[in-house]
C-alpha positions in Angstrom: -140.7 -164.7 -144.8 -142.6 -167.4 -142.8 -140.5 -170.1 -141.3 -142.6 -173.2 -142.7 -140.3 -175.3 -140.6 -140.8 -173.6 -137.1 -145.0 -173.7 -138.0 -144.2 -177.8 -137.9 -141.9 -177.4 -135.1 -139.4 -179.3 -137.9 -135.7 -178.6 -138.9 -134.9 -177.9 -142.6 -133.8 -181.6 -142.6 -136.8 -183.4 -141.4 -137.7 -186.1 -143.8 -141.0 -186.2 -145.6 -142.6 -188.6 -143.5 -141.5 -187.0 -140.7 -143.2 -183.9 -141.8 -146.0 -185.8 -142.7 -146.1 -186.6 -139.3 -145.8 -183.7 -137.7 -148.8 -182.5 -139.5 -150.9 -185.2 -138.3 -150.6 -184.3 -135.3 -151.1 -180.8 -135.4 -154.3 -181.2 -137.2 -155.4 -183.6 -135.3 -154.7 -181.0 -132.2 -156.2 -177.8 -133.9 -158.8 -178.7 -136.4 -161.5 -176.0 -135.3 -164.3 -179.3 -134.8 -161.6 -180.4 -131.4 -159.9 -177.7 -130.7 -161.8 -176.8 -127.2 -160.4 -173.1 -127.0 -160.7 -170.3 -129.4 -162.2 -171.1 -132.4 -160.7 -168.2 -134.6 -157.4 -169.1 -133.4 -158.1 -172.9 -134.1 -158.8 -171.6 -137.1 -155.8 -169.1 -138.2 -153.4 -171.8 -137.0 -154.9 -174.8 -138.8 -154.5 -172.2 -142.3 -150.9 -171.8 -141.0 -150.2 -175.6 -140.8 -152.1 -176.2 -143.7 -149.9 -173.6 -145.9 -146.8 -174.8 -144.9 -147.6 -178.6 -145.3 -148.5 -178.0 -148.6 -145.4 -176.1 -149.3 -143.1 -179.0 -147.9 -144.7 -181.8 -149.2 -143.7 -180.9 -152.6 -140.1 -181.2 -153.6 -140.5 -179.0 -156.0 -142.2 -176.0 -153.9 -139.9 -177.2 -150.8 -136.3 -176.8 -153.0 -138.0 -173.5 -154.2 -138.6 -172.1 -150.5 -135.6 -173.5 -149.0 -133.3 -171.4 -151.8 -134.9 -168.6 -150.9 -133.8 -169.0 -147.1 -131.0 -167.3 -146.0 -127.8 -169.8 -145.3 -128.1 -169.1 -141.7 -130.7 -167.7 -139.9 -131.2 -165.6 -136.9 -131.6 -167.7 -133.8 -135.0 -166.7 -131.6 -136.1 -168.1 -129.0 -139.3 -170.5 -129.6 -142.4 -168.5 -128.0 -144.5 -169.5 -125.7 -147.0 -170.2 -128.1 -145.0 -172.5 -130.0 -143.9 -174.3 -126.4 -147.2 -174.8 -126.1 -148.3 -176.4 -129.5 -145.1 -178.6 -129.3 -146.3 -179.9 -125.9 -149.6 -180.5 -127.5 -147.8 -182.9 -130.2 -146.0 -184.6 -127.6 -149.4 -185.4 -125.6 -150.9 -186.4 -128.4 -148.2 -189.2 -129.2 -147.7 -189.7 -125.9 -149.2 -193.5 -125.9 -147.3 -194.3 -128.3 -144.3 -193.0 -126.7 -145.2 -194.9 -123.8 -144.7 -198.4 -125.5 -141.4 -197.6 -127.1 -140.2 -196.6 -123.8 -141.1 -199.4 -122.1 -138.3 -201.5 -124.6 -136.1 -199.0 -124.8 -136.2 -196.2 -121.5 -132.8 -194.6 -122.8 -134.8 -192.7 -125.4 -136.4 -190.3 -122.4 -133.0 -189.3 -121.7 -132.0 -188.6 -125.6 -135.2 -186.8 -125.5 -134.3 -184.8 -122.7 -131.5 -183.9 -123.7 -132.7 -182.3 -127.1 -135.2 -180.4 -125.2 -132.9 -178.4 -123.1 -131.6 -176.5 -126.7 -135.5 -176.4 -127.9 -138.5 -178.3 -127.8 -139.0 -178.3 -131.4 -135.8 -180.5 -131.5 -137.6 -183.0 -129.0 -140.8 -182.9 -130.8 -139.1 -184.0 -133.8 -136.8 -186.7 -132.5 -140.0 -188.2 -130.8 -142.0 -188.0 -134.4 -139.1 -189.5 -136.3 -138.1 -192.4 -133.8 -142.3 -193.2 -134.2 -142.3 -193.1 -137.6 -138.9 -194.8 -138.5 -138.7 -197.4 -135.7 -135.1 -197.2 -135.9 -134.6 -197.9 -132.3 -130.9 -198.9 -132.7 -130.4 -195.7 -134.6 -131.9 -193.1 -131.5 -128.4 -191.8 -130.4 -127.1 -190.9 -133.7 -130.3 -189.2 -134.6 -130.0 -187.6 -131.3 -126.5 -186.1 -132.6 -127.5 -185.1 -135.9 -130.0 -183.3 -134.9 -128.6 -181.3 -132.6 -125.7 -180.7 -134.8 -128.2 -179.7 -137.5 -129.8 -177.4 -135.0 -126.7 -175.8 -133.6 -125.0 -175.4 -137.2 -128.2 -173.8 -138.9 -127.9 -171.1 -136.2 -123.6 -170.8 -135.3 -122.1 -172.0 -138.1 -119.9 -175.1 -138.7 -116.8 -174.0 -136.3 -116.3 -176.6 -133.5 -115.3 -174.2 -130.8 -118.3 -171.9 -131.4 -120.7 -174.9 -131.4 -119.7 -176.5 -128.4 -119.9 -172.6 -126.9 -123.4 -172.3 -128.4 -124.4 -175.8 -126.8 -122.9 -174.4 -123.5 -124.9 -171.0 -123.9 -128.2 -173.0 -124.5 -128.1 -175.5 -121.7 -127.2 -173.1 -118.8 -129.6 -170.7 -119.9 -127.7 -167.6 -121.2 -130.4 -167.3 -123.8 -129.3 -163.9 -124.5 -125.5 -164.4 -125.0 -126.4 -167.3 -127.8 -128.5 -164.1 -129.9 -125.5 -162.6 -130.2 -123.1 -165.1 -130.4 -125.5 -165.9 -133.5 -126.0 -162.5 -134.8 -121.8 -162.1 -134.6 -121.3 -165.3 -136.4 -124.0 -164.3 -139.0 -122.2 -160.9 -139.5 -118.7 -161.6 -139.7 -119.2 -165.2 -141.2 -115.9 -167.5 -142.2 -113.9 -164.2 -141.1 -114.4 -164.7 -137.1 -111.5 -166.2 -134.7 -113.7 -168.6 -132.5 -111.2 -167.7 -129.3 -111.7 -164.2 -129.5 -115.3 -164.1 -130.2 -116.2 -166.4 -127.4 -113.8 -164.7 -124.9 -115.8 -161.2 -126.0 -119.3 -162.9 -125.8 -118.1 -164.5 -122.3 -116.7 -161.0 -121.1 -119.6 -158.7 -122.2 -122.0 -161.4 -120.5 -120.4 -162.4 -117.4 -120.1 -165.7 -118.2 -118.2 -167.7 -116.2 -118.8 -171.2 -117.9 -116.4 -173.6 -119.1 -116.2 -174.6 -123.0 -116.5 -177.7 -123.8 -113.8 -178.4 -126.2 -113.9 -182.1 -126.5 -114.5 -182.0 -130.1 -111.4 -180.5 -130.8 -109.1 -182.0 -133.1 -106.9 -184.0 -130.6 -104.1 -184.3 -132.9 -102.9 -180.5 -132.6 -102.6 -180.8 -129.1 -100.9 -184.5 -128.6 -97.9 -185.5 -130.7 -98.6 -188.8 -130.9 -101.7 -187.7 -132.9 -104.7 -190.4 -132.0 -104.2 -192.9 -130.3 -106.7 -195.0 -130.4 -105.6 -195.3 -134.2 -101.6 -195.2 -134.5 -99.1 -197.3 -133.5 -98.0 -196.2 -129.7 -94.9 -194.4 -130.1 -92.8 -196.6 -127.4 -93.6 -199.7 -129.5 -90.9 -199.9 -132.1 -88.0 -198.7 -129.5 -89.2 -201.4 -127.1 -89.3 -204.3 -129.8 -85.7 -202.8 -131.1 -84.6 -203.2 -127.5 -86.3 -206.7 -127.2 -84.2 -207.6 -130.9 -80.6 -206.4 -129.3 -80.7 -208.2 -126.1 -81.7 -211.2 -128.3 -78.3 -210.8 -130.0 -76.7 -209.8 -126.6 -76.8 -213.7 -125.9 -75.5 -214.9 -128.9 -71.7 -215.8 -127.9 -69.2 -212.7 -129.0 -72.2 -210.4 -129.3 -71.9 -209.6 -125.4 -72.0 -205.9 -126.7 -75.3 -205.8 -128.1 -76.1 -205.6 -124.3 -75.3 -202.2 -123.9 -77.4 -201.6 -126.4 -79.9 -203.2 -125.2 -79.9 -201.4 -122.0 -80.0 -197.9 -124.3 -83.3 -198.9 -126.5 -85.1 -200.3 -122.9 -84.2 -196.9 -121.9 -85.6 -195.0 -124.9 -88.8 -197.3 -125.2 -89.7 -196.2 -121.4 -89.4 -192.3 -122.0 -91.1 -192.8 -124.9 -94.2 -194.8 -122.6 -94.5 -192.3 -119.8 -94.6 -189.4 -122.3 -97.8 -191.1 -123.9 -99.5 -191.6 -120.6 -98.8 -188.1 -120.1 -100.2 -186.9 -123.2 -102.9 -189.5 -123.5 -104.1 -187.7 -119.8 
């Protein structure tokens, strides 16, 4: 079946105006009267964009075609054909792109970034940020797409995500095919571990997962702490409360106790630092 997505150079979750967009400028770049090289191909490629424009634009045609997509596809690498149109788009936005950098230069680097995983991803955050002008917005469209991206290909599993990511920006092209082709396969019934320590084996990959994503609150008691109540407070208050009483007369053995909480608060306060290393 004919990816009507990748002809765009779009996601599945690309907006209507955004796919609007992206056909503008593909037109605009292979419409046989400018398109300076081959004709017939100027030609085949315009039908192609034509086709699946017409498909998308319609919500009815587009939910049609996207049921009929498989829940997760095969990841491939984009061609150098498609590179090639993508850089096309870019050029041909390019001026634009050139303003909106001048107020805001962090979105070369967000662009960058997408790139590195696939140009189609870069292309579309460009054609998006120009349509939208939601400037504020460019790093959390920045992370949804690439989280789009990397869960349309490896599944939803944190572990295997950030391993995919990994695969993708250090090159190991081949190691991310299967990766996707093992996910695809064995589906909710993988261990994320084992599969990315066979992947890594069979490969020779001696990269380092990122696992920052990881739910923090398995590996640290506390749980979050950015969001709880550090666990040292309540003992050190308590201790706080008893030497308060230790002063009253007759209550000179509250003191002891005192000492004992002031004790218990601090073993409580170097094993959060530890953990919060």
């Amino acid at each position: 079946m004919q990816d009507y997505y990748a002809t765009l150079g779009l996601l599945p979750s690309a907006e209507l105006a955004v796919i609007k967009g992206a056909y503008k400028a593909m037109m605009s770049i292979y419409h046989p009267d400018k398109y300076e090289g081959d004709k017939d191909f100027a030609h085949k490629k315009t039908l192609a964009i034509q086709e699946a424009y017409e498909i998308l634009r319609d919500p009815f045609k587009r939910a049609s075609y996207d049921e009929s997509l498989s829940e997760r596809q095969y990841y491939t690498e984009d061609s150098q054909e498609a590179k090639a149109s993508d850089d096309e788009v870019l050029r041909a936005n390019s001026a634009h792109w050139e303003y909106a950098l001048k107020y805001h230069p962090e979105l070369s680097y967000l662009e960058h970034e997408l790139s590195i995983l696939s140009p189609n991803l870069a292309m579309q955050f460009r054609l998006n940020i120009l349509d939208s002008k939601n400037f504020s917005k460019s790093i959390y469209l920045r992370d949804q797409l690439k989280q789009e991206y990397l869960e349309r290909f490896f599944g939803k599993d944190i572990l295997i995500k950030d391993f995919a990511c990994e695969l993708l920006i250090n090159n190991h092209r081949d190691a991310a095919k299967e990766l996707n082709k093992a996910v695809t396969f064995l589906g909710n019934d993988v261990n994320p571990k084992k599969l990315i320590a066979s992947i890594k084996k069979e490969f020779g990959i001696k990269t380092k997962v990122n696992f920052s994503h990881t739910n923090h609150s398995q590996e640290n008691p506390w749980g979050n702490n950015s969001q709880k109540t550090p666990p040292y407070l309540l003992p050190l208050i308590g201790s706080v409360t008893v030497f308060i009483l230790s002063l009253i007369p007759h209550n000179m053995g509250y003191f002891v106790d005192s000492i004992f909480f002031l004790a218990f608060s601090l073993g409580c306060f170097l094993t959060y630092k530890s953990w919060d290393k």
